[in-house]
C-alpha positions as a Markdown table, in Angstrom:
| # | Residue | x | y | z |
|---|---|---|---|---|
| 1 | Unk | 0.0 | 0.0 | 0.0 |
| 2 | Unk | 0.8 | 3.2 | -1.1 |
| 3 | Unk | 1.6 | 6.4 | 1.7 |
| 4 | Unk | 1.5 | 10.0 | 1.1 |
| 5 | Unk | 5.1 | 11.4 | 0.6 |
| 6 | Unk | 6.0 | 9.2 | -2.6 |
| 7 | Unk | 7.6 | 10.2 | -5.9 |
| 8 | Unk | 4.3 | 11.1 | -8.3 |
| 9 | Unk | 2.1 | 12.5 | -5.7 |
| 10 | Unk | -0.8 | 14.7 | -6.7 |
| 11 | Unk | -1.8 | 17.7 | -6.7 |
| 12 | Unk | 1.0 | 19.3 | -8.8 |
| 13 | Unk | 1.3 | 22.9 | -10.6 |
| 14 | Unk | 1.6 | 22.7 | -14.3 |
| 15 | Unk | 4.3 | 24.5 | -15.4 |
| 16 | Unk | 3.7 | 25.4 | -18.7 |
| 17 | Unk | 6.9 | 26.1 | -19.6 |
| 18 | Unk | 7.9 | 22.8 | -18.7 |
| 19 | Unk | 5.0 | 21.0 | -20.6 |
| 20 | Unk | 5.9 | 18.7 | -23.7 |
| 21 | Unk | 3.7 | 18.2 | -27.0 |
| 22 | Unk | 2.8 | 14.9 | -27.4 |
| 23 | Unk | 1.0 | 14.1 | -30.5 |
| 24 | Unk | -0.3 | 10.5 | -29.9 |
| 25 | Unk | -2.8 | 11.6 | -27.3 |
| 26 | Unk | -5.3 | 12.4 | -29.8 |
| 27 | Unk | -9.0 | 13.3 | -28.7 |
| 28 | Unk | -10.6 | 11.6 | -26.1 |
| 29 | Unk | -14.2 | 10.4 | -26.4 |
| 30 | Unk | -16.7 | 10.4 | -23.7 |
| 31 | Unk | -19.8 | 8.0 | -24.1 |
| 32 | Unk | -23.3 | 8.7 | -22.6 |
| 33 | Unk | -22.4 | 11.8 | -20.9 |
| 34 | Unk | -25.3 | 13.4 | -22.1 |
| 35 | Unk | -27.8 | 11.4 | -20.2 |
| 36 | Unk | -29.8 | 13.4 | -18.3 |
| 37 | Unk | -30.1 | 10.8 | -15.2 |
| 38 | Unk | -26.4 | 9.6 | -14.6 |
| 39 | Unk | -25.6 | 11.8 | -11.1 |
| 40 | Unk | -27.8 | 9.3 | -9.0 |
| 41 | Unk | -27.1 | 11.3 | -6.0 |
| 42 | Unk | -25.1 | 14.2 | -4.1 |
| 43 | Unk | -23.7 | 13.5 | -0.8 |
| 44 | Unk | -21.6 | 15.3 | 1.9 |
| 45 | Unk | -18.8 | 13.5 | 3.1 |
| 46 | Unk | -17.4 | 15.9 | 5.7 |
| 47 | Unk | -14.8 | 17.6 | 3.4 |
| 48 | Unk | -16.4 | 17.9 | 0.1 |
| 49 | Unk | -19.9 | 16.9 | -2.2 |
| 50 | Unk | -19.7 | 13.9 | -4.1 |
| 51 | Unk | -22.0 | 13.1 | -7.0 |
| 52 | Unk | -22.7 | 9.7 | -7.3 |
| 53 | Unk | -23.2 | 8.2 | -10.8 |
| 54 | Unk | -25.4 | 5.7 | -12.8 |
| 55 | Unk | -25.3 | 4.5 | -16.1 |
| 56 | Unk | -22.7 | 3.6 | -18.6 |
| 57 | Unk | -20.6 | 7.0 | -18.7 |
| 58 | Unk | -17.2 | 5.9 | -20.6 |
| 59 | Unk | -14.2 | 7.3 | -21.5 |
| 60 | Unk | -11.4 | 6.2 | -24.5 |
| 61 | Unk | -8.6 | 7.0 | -26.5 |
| 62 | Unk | -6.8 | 10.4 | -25.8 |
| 63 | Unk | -3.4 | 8.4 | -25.1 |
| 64 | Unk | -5.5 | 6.7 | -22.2 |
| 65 | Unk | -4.0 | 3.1 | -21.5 |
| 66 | Unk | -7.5 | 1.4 | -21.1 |
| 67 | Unk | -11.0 | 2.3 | -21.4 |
| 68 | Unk | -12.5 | 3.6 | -18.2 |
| 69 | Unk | -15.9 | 3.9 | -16.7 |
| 70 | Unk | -17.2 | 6.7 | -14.7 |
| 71 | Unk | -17.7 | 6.3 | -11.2 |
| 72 | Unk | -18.2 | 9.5 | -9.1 |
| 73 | Unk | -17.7 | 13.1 | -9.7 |
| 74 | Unk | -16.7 | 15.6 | -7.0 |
| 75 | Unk | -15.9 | 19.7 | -6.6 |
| 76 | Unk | -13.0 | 21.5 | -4.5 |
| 77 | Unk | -14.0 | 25.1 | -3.8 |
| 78 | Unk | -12.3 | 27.8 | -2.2 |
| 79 | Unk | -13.2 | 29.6 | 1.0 |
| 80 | Unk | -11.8 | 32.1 | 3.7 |
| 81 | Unk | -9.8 | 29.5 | 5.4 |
| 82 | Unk | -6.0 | 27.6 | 4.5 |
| 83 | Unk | -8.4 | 24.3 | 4.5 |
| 84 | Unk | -9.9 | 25.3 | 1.8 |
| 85 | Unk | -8.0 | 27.4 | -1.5 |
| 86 | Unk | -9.6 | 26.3 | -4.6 |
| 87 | Unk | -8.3 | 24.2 | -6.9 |
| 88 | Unk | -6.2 | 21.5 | -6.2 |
| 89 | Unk | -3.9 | 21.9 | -9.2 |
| 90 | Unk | -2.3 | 25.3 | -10.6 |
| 91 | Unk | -1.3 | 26.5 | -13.8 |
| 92 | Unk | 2.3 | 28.2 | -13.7 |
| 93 | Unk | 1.3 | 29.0 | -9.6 |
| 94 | Unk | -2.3 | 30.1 | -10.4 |
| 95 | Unk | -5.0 | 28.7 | -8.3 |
| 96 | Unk | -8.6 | 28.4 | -9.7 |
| 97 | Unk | -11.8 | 29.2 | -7.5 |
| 98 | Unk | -12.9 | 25.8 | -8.0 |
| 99 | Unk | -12.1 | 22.3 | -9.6 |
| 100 | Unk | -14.1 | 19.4 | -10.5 |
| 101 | Unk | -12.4 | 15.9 | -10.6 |
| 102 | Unk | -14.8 | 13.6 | -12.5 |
| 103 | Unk | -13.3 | 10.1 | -11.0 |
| 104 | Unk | -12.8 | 6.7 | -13.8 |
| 105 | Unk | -11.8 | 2.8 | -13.0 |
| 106 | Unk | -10.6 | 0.6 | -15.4 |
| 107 | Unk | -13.8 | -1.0 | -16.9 |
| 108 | Unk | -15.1 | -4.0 | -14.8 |
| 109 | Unk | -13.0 | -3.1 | -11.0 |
| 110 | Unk | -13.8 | -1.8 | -8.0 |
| 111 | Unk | -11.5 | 0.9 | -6.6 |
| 112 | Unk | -9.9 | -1.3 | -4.5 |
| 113 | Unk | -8.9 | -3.6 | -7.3 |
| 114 | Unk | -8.1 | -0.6 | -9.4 |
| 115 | Unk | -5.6 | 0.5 | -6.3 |
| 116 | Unk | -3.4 | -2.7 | -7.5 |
| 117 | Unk | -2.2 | -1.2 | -10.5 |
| 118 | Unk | -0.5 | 2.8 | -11.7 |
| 119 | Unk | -2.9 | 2.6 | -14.7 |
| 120 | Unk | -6.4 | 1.5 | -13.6 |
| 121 | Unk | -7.7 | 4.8 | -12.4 |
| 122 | Unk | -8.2 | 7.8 | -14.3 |
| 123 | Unk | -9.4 | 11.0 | -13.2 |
| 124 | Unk | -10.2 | 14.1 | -14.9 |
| 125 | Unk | -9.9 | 17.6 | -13.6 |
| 126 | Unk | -12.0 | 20.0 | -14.9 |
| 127 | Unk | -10.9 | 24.0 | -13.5 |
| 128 | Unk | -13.8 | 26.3 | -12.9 |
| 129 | Unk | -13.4 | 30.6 | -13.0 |
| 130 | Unk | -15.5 | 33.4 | -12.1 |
| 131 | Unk | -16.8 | 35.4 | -14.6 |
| 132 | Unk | -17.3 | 39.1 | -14.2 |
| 133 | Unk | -20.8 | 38.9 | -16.2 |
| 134 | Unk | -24.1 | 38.0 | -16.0 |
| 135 | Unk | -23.3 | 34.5 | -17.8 |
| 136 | Unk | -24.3 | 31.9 | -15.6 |
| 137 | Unk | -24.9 | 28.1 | -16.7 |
| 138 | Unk | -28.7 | 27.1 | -15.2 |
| 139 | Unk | -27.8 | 23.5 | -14.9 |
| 140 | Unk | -25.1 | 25.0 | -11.9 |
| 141 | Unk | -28.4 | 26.9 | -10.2 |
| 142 | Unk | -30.0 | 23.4 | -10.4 |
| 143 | Unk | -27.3 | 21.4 | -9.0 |
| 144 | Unk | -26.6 | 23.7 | -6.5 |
| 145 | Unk | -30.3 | 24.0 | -5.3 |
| 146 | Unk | -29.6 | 20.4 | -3.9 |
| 147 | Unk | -26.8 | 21.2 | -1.6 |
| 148 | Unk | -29.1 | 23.3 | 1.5 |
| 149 | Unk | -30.3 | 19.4 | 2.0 |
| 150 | Unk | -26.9 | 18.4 | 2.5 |
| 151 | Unk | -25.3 | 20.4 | 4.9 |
| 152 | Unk | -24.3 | 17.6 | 7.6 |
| 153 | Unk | -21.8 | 15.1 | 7.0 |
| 154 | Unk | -22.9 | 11.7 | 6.2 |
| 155 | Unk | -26.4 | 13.3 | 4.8 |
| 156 | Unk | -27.3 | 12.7 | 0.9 |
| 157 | Unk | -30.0 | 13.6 | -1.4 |
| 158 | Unk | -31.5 | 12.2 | -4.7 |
| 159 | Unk | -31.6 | 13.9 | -8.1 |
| 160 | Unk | -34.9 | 14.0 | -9.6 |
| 161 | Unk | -34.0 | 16.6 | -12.3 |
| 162 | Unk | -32.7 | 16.1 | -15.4 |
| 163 | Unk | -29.3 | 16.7 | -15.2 |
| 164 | Unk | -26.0 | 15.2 | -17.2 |
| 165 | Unk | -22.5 | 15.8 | -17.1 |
| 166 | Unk | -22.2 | 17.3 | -20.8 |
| 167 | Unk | -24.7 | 20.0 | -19.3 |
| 168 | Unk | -22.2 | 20.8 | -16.0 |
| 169 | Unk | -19.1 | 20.9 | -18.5 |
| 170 | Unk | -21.2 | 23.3 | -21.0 |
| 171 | Unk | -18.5 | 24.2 | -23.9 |
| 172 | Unk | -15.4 | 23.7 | -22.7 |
| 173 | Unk | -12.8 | 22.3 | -25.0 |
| 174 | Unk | -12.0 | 18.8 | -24.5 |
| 175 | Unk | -9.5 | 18.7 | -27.0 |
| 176 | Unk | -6.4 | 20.6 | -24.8 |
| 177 | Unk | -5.3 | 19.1 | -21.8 |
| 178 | Unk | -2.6 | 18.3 | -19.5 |
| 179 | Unk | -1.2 | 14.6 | -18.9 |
| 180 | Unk | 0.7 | 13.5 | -16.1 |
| 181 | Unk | 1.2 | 9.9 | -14.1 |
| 182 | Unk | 0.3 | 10.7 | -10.0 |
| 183 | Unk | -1.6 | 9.7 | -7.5 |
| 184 | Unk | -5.1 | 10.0 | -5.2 |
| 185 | Unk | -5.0 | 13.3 | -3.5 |
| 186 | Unk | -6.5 | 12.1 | 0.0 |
| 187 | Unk | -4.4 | 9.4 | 2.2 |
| 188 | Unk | -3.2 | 6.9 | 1.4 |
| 189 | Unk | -2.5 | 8.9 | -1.7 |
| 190 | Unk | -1.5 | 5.9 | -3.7 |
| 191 | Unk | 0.5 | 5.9 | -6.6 |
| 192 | Unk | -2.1 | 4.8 | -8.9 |
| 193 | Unk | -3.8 | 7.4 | -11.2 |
| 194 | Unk | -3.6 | 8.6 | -14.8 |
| 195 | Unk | -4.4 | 12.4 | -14.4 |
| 196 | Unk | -5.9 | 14.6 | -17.3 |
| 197 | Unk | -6.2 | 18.1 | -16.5 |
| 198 | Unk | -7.9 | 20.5 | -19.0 |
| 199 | Unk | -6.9 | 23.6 | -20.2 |
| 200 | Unk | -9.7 | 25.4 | -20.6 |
| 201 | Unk | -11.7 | 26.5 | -17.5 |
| 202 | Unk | -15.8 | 26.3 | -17.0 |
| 203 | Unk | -17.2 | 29.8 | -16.6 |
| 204 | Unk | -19.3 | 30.6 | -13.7 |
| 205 | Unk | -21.1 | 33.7 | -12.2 |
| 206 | Unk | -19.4 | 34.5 | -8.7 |
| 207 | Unk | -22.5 | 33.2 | -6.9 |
| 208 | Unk | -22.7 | 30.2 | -8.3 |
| 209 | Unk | -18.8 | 29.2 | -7.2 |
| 210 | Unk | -18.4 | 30.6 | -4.1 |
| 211 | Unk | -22.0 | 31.6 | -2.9 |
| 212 | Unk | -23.8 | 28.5 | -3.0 |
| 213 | Unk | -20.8 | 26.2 | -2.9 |
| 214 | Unk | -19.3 | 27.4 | 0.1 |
């Protein structure tokens, strides 16, 4: 078993003067994230809101060792306290306001199968800024209309909305992102996880990333 404190431990900052071009990645393709019932559930597990997810949401290619299916989805927001800064990763030292990490395994394993091996889990990390505007995404409002029923640890709620991933993600580019081998970012941080961060942030109004989030 893995223990924080090893060699490819995650979060990192991506310098971008330090990044390499590597031209077999090629696009990635996500499959069924457009159904508008795969978050099952939110809950609150003391540090963070995890969406729970249904339904056969895979991802392939982009350089990815294995095909990978979607198993949870949760957000890092930033607050008034050291516990909580934002993002996890930066970008040449910049933090972001927020970051999703939409969590894969290996098709067919359980996460603690998936722990046995560097290349079995893939997460991606989606950043999230504040826009100065009135542009706001309404599947966001929906979402986080859900968390006032989740405000004590351990407590969870059930989404009867329609409400799918694509619409959370809105436009972002899927195309440009950063690749790097780490690791789970909460103890016993193992060693274990193929990492793709994107380049291109989602766009939020102020009061939907730190208002309702926080």
């Amino acid at each position: 078993m893995a223990v924080c404190g090893g060699v490819r431990q995650s979060p990192i900052n991506i310098d971008t003067n330090q990044l390499t071009f590597d031209p077999s990645l090629r696009n990635l393709t996500f499959s069924n994230i457009i159904n508008p019932h795969s978050i099952k559930f939110l809950t609150n597990n003391g540090h963070t809101v995890s969406c729970v997810l249904e339904g056969l949401i895979e991802v392939k290619g982009g350089g990815l060792p294995h095909g990978y299916t979607a198993v949870m989805m949760h957000f890092h927001w930033g607050g008034d306290s050291l516990c909580h800064p934002g993002s996890e990763h930066t970008v040449d030292s910049v933090r972001y306001p927020m970051e999703i990490h939409l969590v894969t395994l290996k098709e067919g394993l359980t996460l603690e199968q998936a722990k046995t091996d560097p290349e079995r889990i893939a997460v991606f990390g989606f950043f999230i800024d504040v826009t100065g505007n009135q542009w706001h995404v309404e599947s966001w409002r929906t979402l986080t209309s859900y968390l006032l029923n989740i405000t004590e640890k351990g407590s969870s709620v059930d989404i009867v909305q329609p409400l799918s991933i694509s619409d959370l993600l809105g436009s972002v580019d899927l195309t440009k992102f950063y690749r790097y081998q780490g690791s789970l970012t909460t103890p016993t941080c193992d060693e274990v996880v193929v990492w793709t961060v994107f380049e291109e942030p989602i766009k939020l109004r102020r009061d939907l990333v730190s208002g309702n989030l926080t």
